[in-house]
N, C-alpha and C positions, 0 to 999 in steps of 0.2 A: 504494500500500500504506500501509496506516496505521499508523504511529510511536504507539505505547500504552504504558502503564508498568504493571507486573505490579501486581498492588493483591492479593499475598494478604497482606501483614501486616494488610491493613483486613479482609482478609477474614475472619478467625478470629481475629483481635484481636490485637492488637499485644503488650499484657500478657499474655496467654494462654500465651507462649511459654516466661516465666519459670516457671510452675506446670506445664508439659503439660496445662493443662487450656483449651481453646480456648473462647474467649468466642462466645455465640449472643444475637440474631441476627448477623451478617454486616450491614458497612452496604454496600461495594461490593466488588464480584468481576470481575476479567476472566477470562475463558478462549475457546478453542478450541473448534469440533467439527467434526465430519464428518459425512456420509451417505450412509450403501452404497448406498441407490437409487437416489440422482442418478446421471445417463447421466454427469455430466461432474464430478470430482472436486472439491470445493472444501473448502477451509479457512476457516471461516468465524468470526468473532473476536465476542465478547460482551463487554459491559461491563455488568453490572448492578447498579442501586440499590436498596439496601432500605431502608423504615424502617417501624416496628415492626410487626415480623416477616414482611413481604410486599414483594412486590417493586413499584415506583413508577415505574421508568423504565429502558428497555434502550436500549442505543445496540446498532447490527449490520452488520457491513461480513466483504467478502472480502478475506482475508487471502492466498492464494493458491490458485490452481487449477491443477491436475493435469492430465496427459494420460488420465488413465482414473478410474475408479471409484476412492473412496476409501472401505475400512472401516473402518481402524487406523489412526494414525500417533503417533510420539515425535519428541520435537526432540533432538539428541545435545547431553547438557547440557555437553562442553567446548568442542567444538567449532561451527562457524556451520552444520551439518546437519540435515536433514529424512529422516526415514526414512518410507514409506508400504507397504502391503498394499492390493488390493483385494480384493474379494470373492470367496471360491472360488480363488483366484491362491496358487501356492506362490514367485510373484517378488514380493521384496522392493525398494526404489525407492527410490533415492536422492536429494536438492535438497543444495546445496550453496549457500550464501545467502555473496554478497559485498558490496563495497561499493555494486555498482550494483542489491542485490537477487539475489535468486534465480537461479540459470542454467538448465540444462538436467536433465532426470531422465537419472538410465542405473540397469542392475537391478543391485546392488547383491550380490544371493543369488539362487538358484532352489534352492526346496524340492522334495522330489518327493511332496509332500502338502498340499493349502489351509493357509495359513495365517490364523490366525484374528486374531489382535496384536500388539501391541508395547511394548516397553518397555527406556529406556535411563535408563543410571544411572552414575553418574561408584563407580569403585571405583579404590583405591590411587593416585589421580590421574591413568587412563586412564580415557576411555570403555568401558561395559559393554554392548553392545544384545542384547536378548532376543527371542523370537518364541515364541508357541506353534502347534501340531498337535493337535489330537484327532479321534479317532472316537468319539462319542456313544455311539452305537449297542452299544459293546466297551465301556465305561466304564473306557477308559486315553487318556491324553492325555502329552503332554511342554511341558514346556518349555524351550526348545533355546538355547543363547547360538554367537552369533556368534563366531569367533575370526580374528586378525587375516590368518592366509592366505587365508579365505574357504571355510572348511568350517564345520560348525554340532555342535555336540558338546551331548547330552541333560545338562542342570541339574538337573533334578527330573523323576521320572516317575510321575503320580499316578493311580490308581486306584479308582475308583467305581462301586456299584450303579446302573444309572442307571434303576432302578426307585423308589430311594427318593432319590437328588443327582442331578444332574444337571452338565454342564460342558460346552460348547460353545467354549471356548475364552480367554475373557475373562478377566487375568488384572494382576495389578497389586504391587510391593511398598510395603508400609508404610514411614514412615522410618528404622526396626532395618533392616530389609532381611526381612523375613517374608514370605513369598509365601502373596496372597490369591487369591481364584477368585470367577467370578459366576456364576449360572445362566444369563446370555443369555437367549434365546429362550422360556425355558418360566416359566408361573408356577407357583405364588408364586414374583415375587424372594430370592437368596439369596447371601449371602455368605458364602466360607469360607474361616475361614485352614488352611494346609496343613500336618499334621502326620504325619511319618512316611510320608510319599506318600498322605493319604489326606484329603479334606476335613472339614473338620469347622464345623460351619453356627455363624456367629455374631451374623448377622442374618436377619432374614425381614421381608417386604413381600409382602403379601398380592396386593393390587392392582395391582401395578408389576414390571416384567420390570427384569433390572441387566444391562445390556449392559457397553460399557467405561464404566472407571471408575480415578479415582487419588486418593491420598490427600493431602488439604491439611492436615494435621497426624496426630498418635498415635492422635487419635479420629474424626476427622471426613473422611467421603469423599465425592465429587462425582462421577456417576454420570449417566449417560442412560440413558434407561427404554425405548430401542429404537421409540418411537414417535415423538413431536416434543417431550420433554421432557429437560430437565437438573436433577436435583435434590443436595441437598445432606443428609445423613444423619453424625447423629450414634449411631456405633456404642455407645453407653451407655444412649441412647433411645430409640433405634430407631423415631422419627418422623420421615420425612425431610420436608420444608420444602422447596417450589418454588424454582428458581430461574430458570428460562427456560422459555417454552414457543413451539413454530414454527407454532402455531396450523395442524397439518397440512399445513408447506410440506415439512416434511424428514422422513425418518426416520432421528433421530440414531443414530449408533453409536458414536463414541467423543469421548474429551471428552480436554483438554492445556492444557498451561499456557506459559506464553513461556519460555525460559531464560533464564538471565540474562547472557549472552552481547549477544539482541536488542536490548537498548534504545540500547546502547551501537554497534551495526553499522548497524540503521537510521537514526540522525541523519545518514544520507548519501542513505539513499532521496528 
């Protein structure tokens, strides 16, 4: 397994952080993905270089694999955790990362509905983990949080035409804590933040489906396009900028980032 150092201050600029206002281009980026297609789950780790304003060199290793299909996963930002979904699956899956590396998965949750994602977030100084559920088709979905006996209680429950929005389940918060939404699957890509359980579209991408997706600062989010690409989108431009593509080995679906936990557990692997 490979020992890597989280590179988003380089990613969105270091000074960026002072103003909220993130510096473009990015010179280097690591991240995470996945892919619901693959027969056998992997986590697979990106390193990329940019210089003026395109990408120059990718490094790409497996970060870990799974006993099944992988279409979501979060890292539990306090703790040394891996949470996963597959595809169509309402069990959620747990890794537990020690000093010798990763142990064994066990299910963590069973939904009694597909789960479509994930997302953990450190609140009051405990771990938060989220999942969502939708029916497309009924234009209502949820977003469920995990509670610590192991039941699952509705956070948000949002409601949409899905003649004119769309939601499949993709779903991510900003760093306020504002819960966004993707269109997945259908085009045009779209993002929206959630207001009053109801989506409200803030981006559009004509050309490009927004599968999972998370936010690496107040404006700018990183996103897989559900086919073999990872782009980067600045929500004030609304031009998203390449940043990986799997030349049609993978078909990505969710993108993550290291906690910061890792760097410091792996100098043992």
């Amino acid at each position: 397994m490979r020992v890597t150092t989280l590179l988003l201050g380089m990613a969105i600029g270091i000074s960026g952080w002072a103003t909220g206002l993130p510096r473009v281009p990015y010179t280097e980026i690591t991240f995470l993905f996945t892919s619901s297609a693959a027969l056998v789950g992997e986590l697979r780790g990106v390193e990329a270089r940019c210089a003026c304003g395109r990408v120059v060199s990718v490094e790409e290793w497996i970060d870990y694999t799974s006993r099944g299909p992988v279409q979501a996963f979060a890292f539990d930002p306090l703790e040394p955790k891996l949470y996963l979904v597959g595809p169509g699956s309402g069990e959620i899956r747990c890794v537990y990362y020690s000093l010798l590396g990763p142990l064994g998965e066990w299910t963590l949750y069973r939904h009694d509905r597909p789960v479509t994602d994930l997302a953990a977030r450190a609140e009051g100084g405990r771990s938060a983990i989220y999942f969502s559920s939708v029916d497309p088709g009924l234009g209502k979905g949820e977003v469920y949080r995990l509670l610590p006996g192991g039941d699952a209680q509705p956070e948000a429950t949002i409601s949409f035409d899905p003649a004119v929005d769309w939601w499949d389940g993709f779903f991510a918060f900003d760093p306020s804590g504002a819960l966004y939404l993707s269109s997945g699957g259908r085009l045009p890509g779209r993002l929206y933040r959630v207001e009053d359980g109801r989506p409200l579209e803030v981006a559009r991408i004509p050309a490009r489906r927004i599968g999972g997706f998370l936010f690496l600062g107040p404006w700018v989010v990183l996103y897989s396009d559900l086919t073999g690409g990872v782009w980067k989108l600045d929500l004030r431009r609304g031009e998203p900028v390449p940043v990986y593509s799997s030349r049609g080995r993978f078909r990505i679906s969710d993108v993550g980032l290291y906690p910061d936990w890792w760097e410091e557990l792996s100098r043992g692997w």
